[in-house]
C-alpha positions in Angstrom: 41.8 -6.4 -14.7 39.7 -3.4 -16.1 41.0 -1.7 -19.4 39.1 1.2 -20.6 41.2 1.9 -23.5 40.0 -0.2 -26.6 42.8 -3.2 -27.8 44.4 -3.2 -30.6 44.5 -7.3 -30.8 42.2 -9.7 -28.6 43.5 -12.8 -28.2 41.5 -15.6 -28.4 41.7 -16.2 -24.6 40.8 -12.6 -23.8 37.5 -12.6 -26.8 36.6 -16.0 -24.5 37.0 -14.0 -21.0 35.2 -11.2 -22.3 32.0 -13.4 -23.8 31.3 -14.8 -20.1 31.7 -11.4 -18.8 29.0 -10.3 -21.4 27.2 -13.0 -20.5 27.1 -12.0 -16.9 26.6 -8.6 -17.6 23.7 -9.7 -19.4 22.0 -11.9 -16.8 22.5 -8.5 -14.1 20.7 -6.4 -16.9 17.9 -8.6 -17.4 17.4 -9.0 -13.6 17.3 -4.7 -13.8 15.1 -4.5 -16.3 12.8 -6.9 -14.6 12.6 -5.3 -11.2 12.5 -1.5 -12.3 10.4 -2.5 -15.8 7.4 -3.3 -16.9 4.1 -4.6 -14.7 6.0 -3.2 -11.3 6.6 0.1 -12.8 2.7 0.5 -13.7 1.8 -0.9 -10.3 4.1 1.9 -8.5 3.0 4.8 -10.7 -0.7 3.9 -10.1 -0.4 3.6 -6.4 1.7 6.9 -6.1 -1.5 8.6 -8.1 -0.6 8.6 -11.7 -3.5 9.4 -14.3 -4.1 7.2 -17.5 -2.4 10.0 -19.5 0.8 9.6 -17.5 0.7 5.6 -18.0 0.9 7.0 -21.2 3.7 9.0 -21.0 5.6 6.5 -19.5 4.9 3.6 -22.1 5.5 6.3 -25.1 9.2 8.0 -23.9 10.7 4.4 -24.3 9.8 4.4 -27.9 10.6 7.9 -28.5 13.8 8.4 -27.1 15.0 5.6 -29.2 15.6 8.0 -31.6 18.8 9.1 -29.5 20.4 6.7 -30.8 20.8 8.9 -34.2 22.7 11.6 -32.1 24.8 8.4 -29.7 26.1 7.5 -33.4 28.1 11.0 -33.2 29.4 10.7 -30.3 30.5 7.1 -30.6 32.3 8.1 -33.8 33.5 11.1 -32.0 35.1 9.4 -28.5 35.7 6.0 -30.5 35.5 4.5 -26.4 32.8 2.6 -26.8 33.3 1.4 -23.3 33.6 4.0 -21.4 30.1 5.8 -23.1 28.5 2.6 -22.5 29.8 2.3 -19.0 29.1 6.3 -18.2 25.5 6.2 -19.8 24.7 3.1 -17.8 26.3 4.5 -14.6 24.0 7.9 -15.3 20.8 6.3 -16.4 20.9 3.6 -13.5 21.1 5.8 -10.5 18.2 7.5 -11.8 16.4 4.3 -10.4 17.3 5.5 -6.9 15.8 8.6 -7.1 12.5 6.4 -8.1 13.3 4.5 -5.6 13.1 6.7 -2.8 10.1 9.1 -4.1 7.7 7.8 -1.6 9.8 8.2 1.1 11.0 12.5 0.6 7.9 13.7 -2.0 4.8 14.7 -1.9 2.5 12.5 -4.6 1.2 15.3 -6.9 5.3 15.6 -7.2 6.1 12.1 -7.2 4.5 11.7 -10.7 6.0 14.3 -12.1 9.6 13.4 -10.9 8.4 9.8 -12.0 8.2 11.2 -15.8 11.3 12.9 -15.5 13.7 10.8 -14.2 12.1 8.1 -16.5 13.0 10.3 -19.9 16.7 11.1 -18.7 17.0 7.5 -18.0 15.9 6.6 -21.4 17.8 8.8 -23.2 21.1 8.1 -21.9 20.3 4.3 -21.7 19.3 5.0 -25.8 22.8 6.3 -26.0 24.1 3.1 -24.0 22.6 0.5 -26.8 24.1 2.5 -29.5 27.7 1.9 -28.2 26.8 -1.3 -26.8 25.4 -2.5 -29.8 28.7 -1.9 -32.0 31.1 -2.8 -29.3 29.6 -6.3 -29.3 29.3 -6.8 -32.9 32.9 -5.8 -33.0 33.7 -8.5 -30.3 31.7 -11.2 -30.8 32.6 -13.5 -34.4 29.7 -13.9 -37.0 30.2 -17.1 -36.7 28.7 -17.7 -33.3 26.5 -14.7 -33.3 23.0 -15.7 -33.2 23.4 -19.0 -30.9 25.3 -16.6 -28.6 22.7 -14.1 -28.1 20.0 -16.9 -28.1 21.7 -18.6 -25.1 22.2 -15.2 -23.4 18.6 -14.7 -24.2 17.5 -18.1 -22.8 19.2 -18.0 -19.5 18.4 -14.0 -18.8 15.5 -15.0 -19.5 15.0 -17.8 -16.4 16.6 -15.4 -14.5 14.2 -12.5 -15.2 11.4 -15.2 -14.5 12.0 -16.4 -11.3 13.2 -13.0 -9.9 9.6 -11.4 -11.4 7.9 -14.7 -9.0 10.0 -13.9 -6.0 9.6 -10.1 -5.8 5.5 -11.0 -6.3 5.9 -13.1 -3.6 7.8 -10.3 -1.5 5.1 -7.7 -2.2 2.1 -10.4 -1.2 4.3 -10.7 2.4 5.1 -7.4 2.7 1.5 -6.2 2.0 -0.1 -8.9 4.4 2.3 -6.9 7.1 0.0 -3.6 6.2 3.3 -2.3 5.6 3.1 0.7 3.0 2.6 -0.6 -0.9 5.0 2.3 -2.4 8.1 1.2 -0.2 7.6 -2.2 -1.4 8.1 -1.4 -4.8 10.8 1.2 -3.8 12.5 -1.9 -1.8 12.2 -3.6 -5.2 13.7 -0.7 -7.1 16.7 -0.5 -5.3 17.4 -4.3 -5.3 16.9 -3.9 -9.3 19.5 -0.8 -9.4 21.9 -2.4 -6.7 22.0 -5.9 -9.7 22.1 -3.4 -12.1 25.3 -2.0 -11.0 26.8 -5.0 -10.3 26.7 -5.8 -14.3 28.5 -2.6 -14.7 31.5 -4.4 -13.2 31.2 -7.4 -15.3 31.0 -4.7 -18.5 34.6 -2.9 -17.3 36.3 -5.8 -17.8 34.7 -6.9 -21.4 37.8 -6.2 -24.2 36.6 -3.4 -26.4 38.1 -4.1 -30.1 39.6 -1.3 -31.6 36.6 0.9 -34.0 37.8 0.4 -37.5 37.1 3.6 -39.9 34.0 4.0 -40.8 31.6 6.2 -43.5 29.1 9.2 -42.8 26.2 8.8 -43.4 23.6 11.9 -43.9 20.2 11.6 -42.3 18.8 13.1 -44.8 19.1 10.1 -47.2 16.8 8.5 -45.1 14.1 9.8 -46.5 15.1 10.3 -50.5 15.0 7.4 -52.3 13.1 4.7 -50.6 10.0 7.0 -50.7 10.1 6.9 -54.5 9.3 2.8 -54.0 5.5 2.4 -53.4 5.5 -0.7 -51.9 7.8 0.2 -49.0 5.6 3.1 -48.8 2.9 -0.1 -48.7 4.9 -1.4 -46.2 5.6 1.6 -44.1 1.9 2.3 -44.2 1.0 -1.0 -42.5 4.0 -0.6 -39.5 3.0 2.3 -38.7 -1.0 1.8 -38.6 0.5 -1.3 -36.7 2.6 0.3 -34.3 0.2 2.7 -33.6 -3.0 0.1 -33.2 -0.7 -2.2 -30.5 0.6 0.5 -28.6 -2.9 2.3 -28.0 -3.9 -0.8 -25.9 -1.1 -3.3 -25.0 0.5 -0.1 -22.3 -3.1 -0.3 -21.0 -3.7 -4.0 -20.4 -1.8 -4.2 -17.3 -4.2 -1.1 -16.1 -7.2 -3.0 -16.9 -6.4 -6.2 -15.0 -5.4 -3.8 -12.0 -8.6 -1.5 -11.8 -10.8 -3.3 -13.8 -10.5 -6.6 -13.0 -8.8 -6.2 -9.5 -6.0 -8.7 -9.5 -2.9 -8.6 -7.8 0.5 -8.6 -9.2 1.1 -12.2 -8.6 -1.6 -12.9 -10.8 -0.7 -10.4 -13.7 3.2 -11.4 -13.8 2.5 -15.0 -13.9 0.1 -14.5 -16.9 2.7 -12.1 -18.2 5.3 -15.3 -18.2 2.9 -17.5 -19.6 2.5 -15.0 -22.7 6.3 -15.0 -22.9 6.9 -18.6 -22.6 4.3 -18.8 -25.7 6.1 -16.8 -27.5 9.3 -17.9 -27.0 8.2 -21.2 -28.0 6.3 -20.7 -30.8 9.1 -18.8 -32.4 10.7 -22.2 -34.5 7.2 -22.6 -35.8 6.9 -19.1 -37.2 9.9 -19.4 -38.6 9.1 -22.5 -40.9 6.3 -20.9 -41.8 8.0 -18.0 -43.1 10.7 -20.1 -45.2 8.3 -22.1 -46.2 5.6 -19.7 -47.1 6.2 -15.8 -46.5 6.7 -13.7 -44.6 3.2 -11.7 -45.5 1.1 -14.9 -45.3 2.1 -15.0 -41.5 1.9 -11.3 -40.7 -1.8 -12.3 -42.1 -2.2 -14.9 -39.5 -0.8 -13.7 -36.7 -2.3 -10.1 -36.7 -5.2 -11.0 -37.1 -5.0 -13.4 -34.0 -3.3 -10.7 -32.2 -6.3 -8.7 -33.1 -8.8 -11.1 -31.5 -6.7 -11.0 -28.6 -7.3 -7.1 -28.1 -11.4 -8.0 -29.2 -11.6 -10.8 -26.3 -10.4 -8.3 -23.2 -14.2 -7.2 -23.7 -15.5 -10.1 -22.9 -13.6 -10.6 -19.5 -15.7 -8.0 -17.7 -19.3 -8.5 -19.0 -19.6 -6.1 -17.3 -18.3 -7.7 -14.1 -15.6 -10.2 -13.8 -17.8 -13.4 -14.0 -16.9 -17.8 -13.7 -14.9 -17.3 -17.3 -12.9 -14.2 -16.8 -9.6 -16.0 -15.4 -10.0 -18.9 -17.8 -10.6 -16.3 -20.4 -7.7 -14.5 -19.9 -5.5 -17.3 -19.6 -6.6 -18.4 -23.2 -6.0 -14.4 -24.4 -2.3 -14.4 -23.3 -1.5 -18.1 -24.5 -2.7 -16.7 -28.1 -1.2 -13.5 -27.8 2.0 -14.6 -27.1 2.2 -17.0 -29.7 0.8 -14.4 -32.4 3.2 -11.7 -31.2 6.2 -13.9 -31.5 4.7 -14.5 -35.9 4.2 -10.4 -35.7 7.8 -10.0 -34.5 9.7 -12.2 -37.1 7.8 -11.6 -40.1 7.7 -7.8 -40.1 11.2 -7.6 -39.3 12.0 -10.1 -42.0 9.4 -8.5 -44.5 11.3 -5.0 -43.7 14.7 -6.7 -44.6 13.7 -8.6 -47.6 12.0 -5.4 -49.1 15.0 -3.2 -49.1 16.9 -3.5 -51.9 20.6 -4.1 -52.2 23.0 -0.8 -51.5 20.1 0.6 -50.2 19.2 -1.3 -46.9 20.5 1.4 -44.5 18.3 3.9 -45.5 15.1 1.9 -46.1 15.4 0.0 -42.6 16.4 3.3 -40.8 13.1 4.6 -42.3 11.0 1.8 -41.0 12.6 2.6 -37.5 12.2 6.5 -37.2 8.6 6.0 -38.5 7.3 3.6 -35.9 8.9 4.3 -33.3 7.4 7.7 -33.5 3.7 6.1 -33.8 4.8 3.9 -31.3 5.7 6.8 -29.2 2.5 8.6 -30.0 -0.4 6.3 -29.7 -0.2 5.4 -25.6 -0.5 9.4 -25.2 -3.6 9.6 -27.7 -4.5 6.6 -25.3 -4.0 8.4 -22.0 -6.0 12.0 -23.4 -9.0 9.9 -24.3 -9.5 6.7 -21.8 -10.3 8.6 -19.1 -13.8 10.2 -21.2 -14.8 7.1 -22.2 -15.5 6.6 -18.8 -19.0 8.0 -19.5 -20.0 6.3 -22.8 -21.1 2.4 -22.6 -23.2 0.9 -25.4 -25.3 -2.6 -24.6 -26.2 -5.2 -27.0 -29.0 -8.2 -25.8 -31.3 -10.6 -26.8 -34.5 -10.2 -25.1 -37.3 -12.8 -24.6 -40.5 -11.9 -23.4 -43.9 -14.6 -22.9 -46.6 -14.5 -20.9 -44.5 -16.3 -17.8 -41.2 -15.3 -18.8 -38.5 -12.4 -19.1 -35.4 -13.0 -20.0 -32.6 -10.8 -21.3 -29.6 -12.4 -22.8 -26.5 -9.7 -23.1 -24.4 -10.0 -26.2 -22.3 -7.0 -26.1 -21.8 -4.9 -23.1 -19.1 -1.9 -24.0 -17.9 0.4 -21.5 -14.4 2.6 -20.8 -12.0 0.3 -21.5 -14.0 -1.1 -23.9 -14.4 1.2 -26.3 -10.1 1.4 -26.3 -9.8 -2.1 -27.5 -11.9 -1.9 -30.0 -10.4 1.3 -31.7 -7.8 -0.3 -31.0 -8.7 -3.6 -33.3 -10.6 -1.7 -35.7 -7.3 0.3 -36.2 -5.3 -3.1 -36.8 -7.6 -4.6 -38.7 -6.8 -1.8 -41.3 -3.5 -2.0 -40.9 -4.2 -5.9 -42.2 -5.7 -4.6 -44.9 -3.2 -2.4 -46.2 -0.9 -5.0 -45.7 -2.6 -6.9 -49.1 -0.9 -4.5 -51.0 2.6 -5.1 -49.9 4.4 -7.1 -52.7 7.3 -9.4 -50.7 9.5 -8.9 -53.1 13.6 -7.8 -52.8 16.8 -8.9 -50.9 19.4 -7.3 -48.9 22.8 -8.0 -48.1 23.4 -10.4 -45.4 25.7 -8.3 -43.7 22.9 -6.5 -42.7 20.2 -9.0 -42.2 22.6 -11.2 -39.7 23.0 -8.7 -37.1 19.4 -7.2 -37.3 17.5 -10.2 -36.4 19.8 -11.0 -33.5 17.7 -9.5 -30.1 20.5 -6.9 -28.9 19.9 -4.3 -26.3 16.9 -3.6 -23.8 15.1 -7.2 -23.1 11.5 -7.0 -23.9 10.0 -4.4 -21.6 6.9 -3.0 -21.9 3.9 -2.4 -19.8 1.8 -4.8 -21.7 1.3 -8.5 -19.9 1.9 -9.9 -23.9 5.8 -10.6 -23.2 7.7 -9.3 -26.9 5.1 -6.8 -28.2 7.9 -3.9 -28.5 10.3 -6.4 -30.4 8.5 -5.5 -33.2 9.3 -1.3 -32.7 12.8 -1.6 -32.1 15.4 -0.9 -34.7 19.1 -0.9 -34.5 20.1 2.4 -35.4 24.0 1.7 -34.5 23.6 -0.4 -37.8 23.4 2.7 -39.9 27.2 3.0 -39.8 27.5 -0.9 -40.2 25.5 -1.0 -43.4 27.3 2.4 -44.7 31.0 0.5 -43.8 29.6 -2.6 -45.8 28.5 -0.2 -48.7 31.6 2.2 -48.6 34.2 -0.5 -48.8 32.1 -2.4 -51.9 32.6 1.0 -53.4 35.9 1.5 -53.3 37.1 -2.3 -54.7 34.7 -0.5 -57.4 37.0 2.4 -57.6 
C-alpha cells in the first residue's frame, strides 16, 4: 500500500486513488489546524500567563519562518523524495503539539510561555519546510486541468469540517468549564485531539503517488532583488504591501485579545463571529472577482481597504468605554464587513502582484513581493506586543457638552484608551498604504504558467489569530514556485538555443 519511493509512471487509476487520499489528508489537516490554531491558541497562551508581547511573538514566527521555505527548496532538490520530507517534517512539527499539549500538566507557567514560543518556532519551521515539498509534489500530481476546482472543493469541505469541529470543541470547553475543571487542560484535551487528527492524515499522505521530480533550473537568490528594483512601479507596489502587511498585522493578532480582556466574551462567542467573517468572505469572493475582470484589480484594492480600514476604526466604538446595548450588534456588523473586504484585499493584491511582473521575469518580482511582506508581516505584531501594554496609561476623550440653567449634559464622541490607540495607528498606517497605492500603474502580464498555480490556496488553511477568517491569505507566497517559474523559463530558453 505505502510507497515512499517516487513513480516513474501513475496510472490513471493510481493519480485517482491518490486525489482522494489528498483529499482526506486534507480534511485531517484542516481539523489540526483548527484545534491547535488560531482563537484556541490565543486563549491557551493567555490563560497560561502570556504577555501582549508574546501574543506577538506567536502571531509574527508564522510569517517569518515562511521564509524556510527558500532553504526547503535545497533540500527538496537535494533528496528529490518529496514524500518522505513532507511526511518526516509533518511527523516532527506535529508532535511538537504534544509537548503544548501537556505544558500545564509538567511546567511551571513563567516556563510554560517560554516553551510555548519555542516549540511554536520549531513547529513552524519544519511545517515551512513541509509546504515547500508538499506544494511541488501536488502540482506534479494533480493535472492543470482540474487544478483549481480541485483545491476549491478540497477547500470547501475542509472548510465545513474545520467549522463544525471549531463549534464542538467551544461547546466542550463551556462543559468542561461549568465542571470547574481546570481551563489549561481543556485546551490541552483539545490539543491532543488536534495532533491525534493530525497524524491520522499522515497516513492518508503515505499512500498519495509521488510523480517522479523532472530536472529542474537553479535559481540564485540574489536575482531577487536586481532587476525588479530598477521598475518604480513595483517598487510602488512593494511600497503599498508592505505598509499593508505591516498596518493589518499590528491589529488583526490583537483582535481576538480585545474581545477576551476587553470585552470579556467567551470562546463560543469569538469562534462563531470568527465563522461568520469567514463565511463572508468565502462568499463574497465571486463578486470580487467580477469586479476585478471587469474593472481592476486597483479599483478594488481601493474599495476593499478602505472598508477593511473602517473595520479596524469601528473596534473603538465597541467599548465606549464599556461594553454598552450596541457592542454585540456592533461587532457582528465589523466581522460581516471585514470578511467580505478581506476576501477583495486577498484577490486583488495577489492578482495586481501577478499582472505587474513582466514576462521572463515573474519569479523574481513575485519572490520579492513575498520575502518583503512576510518580513513586515512578521514584524509588526512584535512592534504591537512592545507598545500595547504602555498605552495602557494614555486615553484621550472627546464630548459634546451642554450646560443651561436646569441642565448638564455631556455627550461623548470619542473615548480612546489602550487598545484604542492600536487600532488607530493601525488605520492611520493603512490609510497610507491606500494612498501610495494611487501611484501603482496596473499595467503588465505574466505567463500563465505561473499565474495558474499561484492563485490556487495550497498549504496552511487560513490561520491566524485574528477573528477576520483569510487576513494572512494575503502574506503568503509560494516560494516552491521559484523552481517552477525558473523550469518554465529555462526550457523556453533552450527551444531558443
Amino acid at each position: 500500500m505505502w510507497r515512499f519511493s517516487p513513480y516513474t509512471t501513475i496510472t490513471r487509476a493510481e493519480q485517482e486513488k491518490g486525489l482522494s487520499y489528498v483529499i482526506f489528508d486534507g480534511l485531517s489537516t484542516h481539523a489540526f489546524v483548527t484545534l491547535t490554531g488560531g482563537i484556541f491558541l490565543v486563549a491557551f497562551a493567555l490563560n497560561l500567563g502570556a504577555s501582549n508581547l508574546v501574543i506577538g511573538l506567536l502571531a509574527a514566527i508564522p510569517p517569518l519562518t515562511e521564509l524556510m521555505q527558500i532553504p526547503g527548496i535545497a533540500l527538496v532538490e537535494r533528496v528529490r523524495n518529496r514524500k518522505v520530507i513532507a511526511l518526516a517534517t509533518s511527523l516532527i512539527s506535529r508532535a511538537f503539539w504534544f509537548l503544548i499539549a501537556f505544558i500545564p500538566f509538567f511546567v511551571p507557567p513563567e516556563t510554560g510561555v517560554v516553551l510555548l514560543v519555542v516549540s511554536i518556532l520549531i513547529y513552524s519551521c519544519f511545517s515551512a519546510v513541509k509546504h515547500c515539498s508538499w506544494k511541488s509534489w501536488m502540482r506534479d500530481l494533480i493535472p492543470d486541468s482540474i487544478l483549481g476546482i480541485f483545491f476549491s472543493r478540497r477547500l470547501a469541505v475542509s472548510f465545513a469540517l474545520g467549522s463544525v469541529l471549531s463549534l464542538l470543541a467551544c461547546f466542550f470547553l463551556d462543559s468542561w468549564n461549568s465542571k470547574g475543571s481546570p481551563v489549561l487542560y481543556g485546551y490541552s484535551l483539545i490539543f491532543i485531539a488536534g495532533s491525534l487528527i493530525g497524524l491520522i492524515g499522515l497516513v492518508f499522505l503515505a499512500a498519495t503517488p509521488e510523480p517522479m521530480m523532472k530536472r529542474q533550473f537553479e535559481i540564485p537568490l540574489k536575482s531577487l532583488f536586481t532587476e525588479c528594483f530598477h521598475d518604480q512601479n513595483f517598487n510602488n507596489l512593494l511600497v503599498f504591501l508592505c505598509l499593508w502587511s505591516f498596518a493589518i498585522n499590528l491589529a488583526a493578532p490583537f483582535f481576538t485579545v480585545y474581545l477576551i480582556k476587553r470585552l470579556s466574551l467567551d470562546i463560543t462567542t469569538i469562534i462563531i463571529l470568527s465563522l461568520l467573517s469567514r463565511v463572508c468572505s468565502i462568499f463574497s469572493f465571486p463578486l470580487w472577482g467580477r469586479l476585478t475582470d471587469h474593472y481592476s484589480n486597483r479599483t478594488v484594492l481601493q474599495i476593499a481597504g478602505p472598508l477593511f480600514i473602517i473595520c479596524i476604526l469601528a473596534f473603538t466604538f465597541t467599548n465606549f468605554p464599556e461594553p454598552h446595548l450596541m457592542t454585540m450588534p456592533l461587532l457582528v456588523i465589523i466581522h460581516i464587513v471585514m470578511g467580505f473586504s478581506t476576501a477583495g484585499v486577498t484577490l486583488s493584491s495577489g492578482n495586481i502582484g501577478l499582472k505587474l511582473a513582466p514576462k521572463g521575469s515573474a519569479t523574481a518580482y513575485l519572490g520579492t513581493i513575498g520575502i518583503f511582506t512576510s518580513l513586515a508581516a512578521g514584524i509588526s505584531p512584535i512592534i504591537g506586543g512592545l507598545f500595547v501594554d504602555h498605552l495602557a496609561e494614555f486615553s484621550l476623550a472627546w464630548n459634546l457638552e451642554w450646560r443651561s440653567p436646569g441642565l448638564h449634559y455631556i455627550v461623548p464622541t470619542l473615548q480612546l484608551q489602550h487598545w484604542d490607540f492600536f487600532f488607530v495607528v493601525a488605520a492611520l498606517v493603512g490609510l497610507f498604504s491606500i494612498h501610495r497605492l494611487s501611484y501603482v500603474k496596473e499595467l503588465g502580464e505574466v505567463d500563465e504558467s505561473i499565474s495558474i498555480p499561484f492563485l490556487v490556496a495550497f498549504g496552511r488553511d487560513l490561520r491566524n489569530f485574528s477573528t477576520a477568517g483569510g487576513s494572512r491569505s494575503l502574506l503568503r507566497f509560494p516560494y516552491s514556485d521559484f523552481r517552477l517559474g525558473r523550469r518554465h523559463t529555462g526550457r523556453k530558453h533552450e527551444r531558443s538555443l
